[in-house]
C-alpha positions in Angstrom: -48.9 -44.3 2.7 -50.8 -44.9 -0.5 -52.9 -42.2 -0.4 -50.4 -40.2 0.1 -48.2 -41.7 -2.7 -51.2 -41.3 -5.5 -51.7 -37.5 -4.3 -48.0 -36.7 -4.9 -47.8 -38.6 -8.7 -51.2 -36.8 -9.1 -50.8 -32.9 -8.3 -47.8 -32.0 -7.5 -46.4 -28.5 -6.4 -45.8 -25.7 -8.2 -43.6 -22.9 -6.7 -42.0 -20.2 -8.8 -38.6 -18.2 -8.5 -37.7 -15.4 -10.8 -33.9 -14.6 -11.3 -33.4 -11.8 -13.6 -30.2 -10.7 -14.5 -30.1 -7.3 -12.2 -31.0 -9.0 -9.3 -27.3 -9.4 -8.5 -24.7 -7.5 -8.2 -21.7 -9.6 -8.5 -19.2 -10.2 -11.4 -20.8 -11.7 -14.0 -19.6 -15.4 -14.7 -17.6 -16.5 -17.4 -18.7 -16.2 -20.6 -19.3 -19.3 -23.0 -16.5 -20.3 -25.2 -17.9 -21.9 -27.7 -18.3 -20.9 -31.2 -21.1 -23.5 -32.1 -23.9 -21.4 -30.5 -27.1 -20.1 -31.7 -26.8 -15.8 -31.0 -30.7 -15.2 -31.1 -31.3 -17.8 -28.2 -32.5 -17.1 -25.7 -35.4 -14.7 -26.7 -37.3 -14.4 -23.3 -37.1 -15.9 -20.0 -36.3 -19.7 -19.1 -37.9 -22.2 -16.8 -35.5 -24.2 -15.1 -37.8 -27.6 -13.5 -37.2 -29.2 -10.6 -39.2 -32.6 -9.8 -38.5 -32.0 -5.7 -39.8 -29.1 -3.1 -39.0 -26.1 -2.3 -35.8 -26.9 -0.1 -34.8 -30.0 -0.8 -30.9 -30.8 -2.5 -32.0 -30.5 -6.6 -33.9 -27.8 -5.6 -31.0 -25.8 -3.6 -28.7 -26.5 -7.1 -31.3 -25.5 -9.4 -30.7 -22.1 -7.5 -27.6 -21.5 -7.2 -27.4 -22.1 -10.7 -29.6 -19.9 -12.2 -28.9 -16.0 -10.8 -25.1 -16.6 -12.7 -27.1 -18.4 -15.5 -29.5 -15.4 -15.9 -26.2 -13.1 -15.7 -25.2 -15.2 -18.7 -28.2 -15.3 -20.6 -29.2 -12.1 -20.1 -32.7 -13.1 -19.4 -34.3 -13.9 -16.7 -34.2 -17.8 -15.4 -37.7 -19.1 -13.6 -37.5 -22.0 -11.4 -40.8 -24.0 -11.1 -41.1 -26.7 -8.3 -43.0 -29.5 -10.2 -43.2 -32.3 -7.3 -44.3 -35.8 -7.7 -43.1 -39.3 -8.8 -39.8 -39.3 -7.6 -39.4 -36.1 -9.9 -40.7 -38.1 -13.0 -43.3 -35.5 -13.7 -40.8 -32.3 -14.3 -38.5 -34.9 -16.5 -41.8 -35.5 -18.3 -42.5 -31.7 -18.4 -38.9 -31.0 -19.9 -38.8 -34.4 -22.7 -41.8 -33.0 -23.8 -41.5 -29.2 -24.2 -41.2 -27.6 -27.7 -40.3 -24.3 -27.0 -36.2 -24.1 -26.6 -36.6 -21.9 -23.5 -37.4 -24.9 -20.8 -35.0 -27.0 -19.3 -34.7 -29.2 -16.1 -32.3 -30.0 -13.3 -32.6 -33.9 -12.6 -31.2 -36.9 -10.2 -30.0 -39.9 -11.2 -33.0 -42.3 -11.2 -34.8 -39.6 -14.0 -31.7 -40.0 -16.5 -31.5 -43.1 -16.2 -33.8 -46.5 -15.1 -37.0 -44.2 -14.8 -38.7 -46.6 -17.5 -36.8 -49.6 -16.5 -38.9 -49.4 -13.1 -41.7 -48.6 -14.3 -42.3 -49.2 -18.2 -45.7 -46.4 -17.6 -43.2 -43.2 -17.1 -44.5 -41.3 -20.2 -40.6 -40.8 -21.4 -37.9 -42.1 -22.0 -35.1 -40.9 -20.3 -32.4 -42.2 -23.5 -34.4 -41.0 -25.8 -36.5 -37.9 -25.1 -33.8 -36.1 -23.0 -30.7 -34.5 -24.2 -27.9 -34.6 -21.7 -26.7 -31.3 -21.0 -24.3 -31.4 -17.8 -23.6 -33.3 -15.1 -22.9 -30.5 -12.2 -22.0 -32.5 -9.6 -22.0 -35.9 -7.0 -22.0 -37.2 -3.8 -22.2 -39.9 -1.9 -25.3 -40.7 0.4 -25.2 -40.8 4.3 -27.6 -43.7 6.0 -29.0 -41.6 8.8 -31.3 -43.3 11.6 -33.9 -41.3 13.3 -32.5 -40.7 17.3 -34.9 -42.7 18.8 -32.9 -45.9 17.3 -31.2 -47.4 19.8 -27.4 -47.3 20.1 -24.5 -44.4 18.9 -21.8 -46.5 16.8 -22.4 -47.4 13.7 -22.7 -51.3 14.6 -24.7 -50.9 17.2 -27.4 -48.7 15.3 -27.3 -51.1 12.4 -28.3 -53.7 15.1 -31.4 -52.0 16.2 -32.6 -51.8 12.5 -32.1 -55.6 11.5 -33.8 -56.3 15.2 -36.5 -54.1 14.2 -37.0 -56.0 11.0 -40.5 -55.5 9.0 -41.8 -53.4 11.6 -39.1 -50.3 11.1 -39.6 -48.5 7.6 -37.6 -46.1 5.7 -38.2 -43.1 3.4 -37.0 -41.7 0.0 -38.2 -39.0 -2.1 -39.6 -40.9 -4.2 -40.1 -44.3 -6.1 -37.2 -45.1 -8.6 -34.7 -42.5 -6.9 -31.1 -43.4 -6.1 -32.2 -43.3 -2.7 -35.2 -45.4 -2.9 -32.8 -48.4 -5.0 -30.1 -47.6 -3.2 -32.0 -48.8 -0.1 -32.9 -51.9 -1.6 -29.3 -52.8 -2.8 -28.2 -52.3 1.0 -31.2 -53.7 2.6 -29.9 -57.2 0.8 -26.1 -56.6 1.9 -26.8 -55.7 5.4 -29.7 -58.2 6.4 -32.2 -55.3 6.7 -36.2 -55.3 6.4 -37.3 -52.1 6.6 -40.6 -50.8 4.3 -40.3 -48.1 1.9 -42.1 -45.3 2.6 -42.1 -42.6 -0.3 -42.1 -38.9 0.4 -42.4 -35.8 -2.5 -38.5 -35.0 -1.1 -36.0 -35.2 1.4 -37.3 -32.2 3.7 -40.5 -34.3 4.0 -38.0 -37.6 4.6 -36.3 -35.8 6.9 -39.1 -34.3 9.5 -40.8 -37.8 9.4 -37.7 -39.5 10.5 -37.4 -36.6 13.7 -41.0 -37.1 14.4 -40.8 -41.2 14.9 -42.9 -42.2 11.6 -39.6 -43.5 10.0 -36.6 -45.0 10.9 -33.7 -44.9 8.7 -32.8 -42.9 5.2 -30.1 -42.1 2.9 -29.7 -38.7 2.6 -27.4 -36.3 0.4 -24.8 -35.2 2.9 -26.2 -31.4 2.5 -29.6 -32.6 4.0 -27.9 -35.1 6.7 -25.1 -32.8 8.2 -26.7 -30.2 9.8 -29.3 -32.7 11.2 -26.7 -35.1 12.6 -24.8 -32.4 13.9 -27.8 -30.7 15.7 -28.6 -34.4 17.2 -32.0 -34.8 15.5 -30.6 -37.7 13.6 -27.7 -40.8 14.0 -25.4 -40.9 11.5 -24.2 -44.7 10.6 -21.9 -44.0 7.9 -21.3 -42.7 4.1 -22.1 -44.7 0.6 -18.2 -44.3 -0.6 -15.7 -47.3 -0.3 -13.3 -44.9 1.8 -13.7 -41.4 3.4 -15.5 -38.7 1.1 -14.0 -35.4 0.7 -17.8 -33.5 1.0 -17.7 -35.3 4.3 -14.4 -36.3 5.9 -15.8 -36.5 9.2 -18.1 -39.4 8.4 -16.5 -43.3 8.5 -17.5 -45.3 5.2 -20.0 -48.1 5.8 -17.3 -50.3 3.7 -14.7 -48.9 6.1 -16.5 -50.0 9.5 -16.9 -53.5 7.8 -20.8 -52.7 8.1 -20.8 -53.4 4.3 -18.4 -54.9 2.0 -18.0 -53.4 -1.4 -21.0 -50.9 -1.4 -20.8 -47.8 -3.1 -23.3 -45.5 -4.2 -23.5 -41.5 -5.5 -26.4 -39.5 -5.9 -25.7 -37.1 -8.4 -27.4 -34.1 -10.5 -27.6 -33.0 -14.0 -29.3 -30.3 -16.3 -31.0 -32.0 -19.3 -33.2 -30.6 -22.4 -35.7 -31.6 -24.4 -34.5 -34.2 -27.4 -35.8 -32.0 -29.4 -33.4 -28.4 -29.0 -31.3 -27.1 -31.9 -27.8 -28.7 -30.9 -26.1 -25.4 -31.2 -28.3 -24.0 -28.4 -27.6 -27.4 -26.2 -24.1 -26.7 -27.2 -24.2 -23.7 -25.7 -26.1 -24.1 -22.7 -23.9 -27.0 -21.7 -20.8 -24.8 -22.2 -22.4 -22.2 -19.8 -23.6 -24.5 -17.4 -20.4 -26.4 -17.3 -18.1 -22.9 -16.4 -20.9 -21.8 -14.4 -20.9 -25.0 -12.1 -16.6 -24.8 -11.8 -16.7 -21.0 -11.2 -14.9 -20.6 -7.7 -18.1 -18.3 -6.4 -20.7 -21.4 -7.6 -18.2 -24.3 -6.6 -18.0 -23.0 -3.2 -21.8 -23.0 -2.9 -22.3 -26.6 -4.0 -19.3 -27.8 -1.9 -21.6 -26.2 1.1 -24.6 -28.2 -0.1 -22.8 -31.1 0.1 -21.8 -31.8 -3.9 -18.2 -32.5 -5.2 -18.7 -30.0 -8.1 -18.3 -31.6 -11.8 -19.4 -29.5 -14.5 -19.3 -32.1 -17.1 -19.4 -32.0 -20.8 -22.2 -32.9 -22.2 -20.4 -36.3 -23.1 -19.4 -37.1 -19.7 -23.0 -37.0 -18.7 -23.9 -39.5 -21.4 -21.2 -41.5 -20.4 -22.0 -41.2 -16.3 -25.6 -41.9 -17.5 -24.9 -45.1 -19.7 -23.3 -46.7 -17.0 -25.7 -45.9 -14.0 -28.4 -47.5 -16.2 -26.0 -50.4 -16.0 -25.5 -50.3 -12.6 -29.4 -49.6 -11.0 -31.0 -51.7 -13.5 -29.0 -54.3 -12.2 -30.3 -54.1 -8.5 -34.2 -53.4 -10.0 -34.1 -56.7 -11.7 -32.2 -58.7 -9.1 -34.0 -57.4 -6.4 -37.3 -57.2 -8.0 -38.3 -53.6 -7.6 -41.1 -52.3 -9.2 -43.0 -49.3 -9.5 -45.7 -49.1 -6.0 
């Protein structure tokens, strides 16, 4: 597992995907309102980041966003897979770039307590990042491989606390929502299970149906058509009642398997400190109608997202108190960086 762990944080993987703005041939989307915008930007292609693979959720977002973004922009939008440390390395990529034309598309844990868990991440996510729009959120479905024993919630979430030290669980990564999301749950519901990092959640996910792992939470995107194909158990959803992205589902808090928990997984463009604020100004305008257009809102309900499309200011605001929140359970529960 450690080996495996140092590779990740060490490489990474780098996969490309050019959308240029004649690749599609649907309306364009609309147009940014704002007048506070900088007219010569941008002046060649973008490179939108991604910290996660090729498939997994940020990933899937990233993509949907950028063909209407490159309509937009009228240039064409790249998106580069950088894996590795819970997606640390792309935030790193995008705090430190200097040229106005790179941006990333982020989780949670790389806005927010990336440094509180580990004080070596080369950025600082309050700091070096410039919040740009929170797209959308969802909560997280614990999911137990189907070898676990039992079909009702209860019954599964006996098998794991039987199982104790010996089970283990997966996350995409070290510091991610669902890595200390875990942790917070592990304490409410009497569970042991080991954390076993992954570079993403298609990774998580075939460990789980091939017996290395145990139990995960997964975005609901990911989980659903696993569950529903019978490769995986579904115990129940991270929201105190029933979640519109996944009505079907009963809440852990509403089976009385957990009292009071609640946690989202959410994701978010961001830019470099450093970009002319009438550029971030614009992309987060563009972003933000791009994300509540009915053609890209459908798409991101499908992957499993209750679409936001934030100002920039609600993302500083979502990200302010998520820092809160998670540091919170990393100092109470002692997590640090493996």
């Amino acid at each position: 597992m450690r080996r495996r762990h140092a590779l990740s944080l060490a490489t990474g993987a780098l996969a490309g995907a050019v959308i240029t703005p004649a690749q599609s041939a649907t309306p364009a989307t609309a147009a940014p309102t704002t007048a506070a915008t900088d007219s010569a930007w941008p002046t060649r292609p973008v490179r939108l980041i991604v910290g996660f693979p090729a498939g997994s959720s940020p990933d899937l977002t990233a993509r949907t966003l950028a063909e209407p973004l490159a309509r937009a922009l009228g240039q064409a939008v790249v998106v580069e897979n950088r894996v590795g440390a819970g997606g640390n390395i792309a935030a790193d990529l995008v705090a430190k770039a200097t040229d106005d034309h790179t941006f990333g598309l982020m989780i949670n844990g790389n806005m927010t307590i990336a440094r509180l868990l580990n004080p070596a991440v080369p950025y600082d996510p309050l700091k070096d990042l410039a919040p740009i729009s929170l797209v959308g959120s969802a909560p997280l479905v614990l999911v137990a491989a189907a070898s676990v024993p039992g079909t009702t919630g209860r019954e599964l979430l006996d098998a794991l606390r039987k199982a104790g030290n010996t089970g283990s669980y997966g996350s995409p990564g070290v510091g991610t929502v669902a890595h200390i999301g875990m942790e917070l749950l592990k304490g409410k519901a009497g569970l042991e299970p080991v954390h076993v990092p992954y570079p993403g959640n298609p990774q998580v996910v075939n460990a789980m149906i091939g017996g290395q792992i145990q139990l995960a939470l997964l975005p609901p995107g990911i989980a659903l058509p696993q569950v529903r194909a019978g490769r995986l158990k579904a115990l129940g959803v991270t929201s105190i009642g029933r979640s519109s992205v996944v009505p079907e589902l009963a809440s852990l808090d509403e089976q009385g398997l957990t009292r009071g928990f609640q946690l989202e997984v959410w994701n978010a463009v961001a830019a470099p400190a450093s970009l002319p604020r009438p550029v971030a100004a614009r992309l987060s305008q563009l972003v933000s109608d791009i994300a509540r257009s009915p053609e890209v809102r459908a798409k991101l309900f499908q992957q499993g997202w209750q679409v936001l499309g934030t100002t920039a200011e609600g993302l500083a605001n979502r990200i302010q108190a998520d820092t809160a929140l998670l540091g919170g359970v990393i100092r109470s529960r002692a997590i640090k960086a493996e």
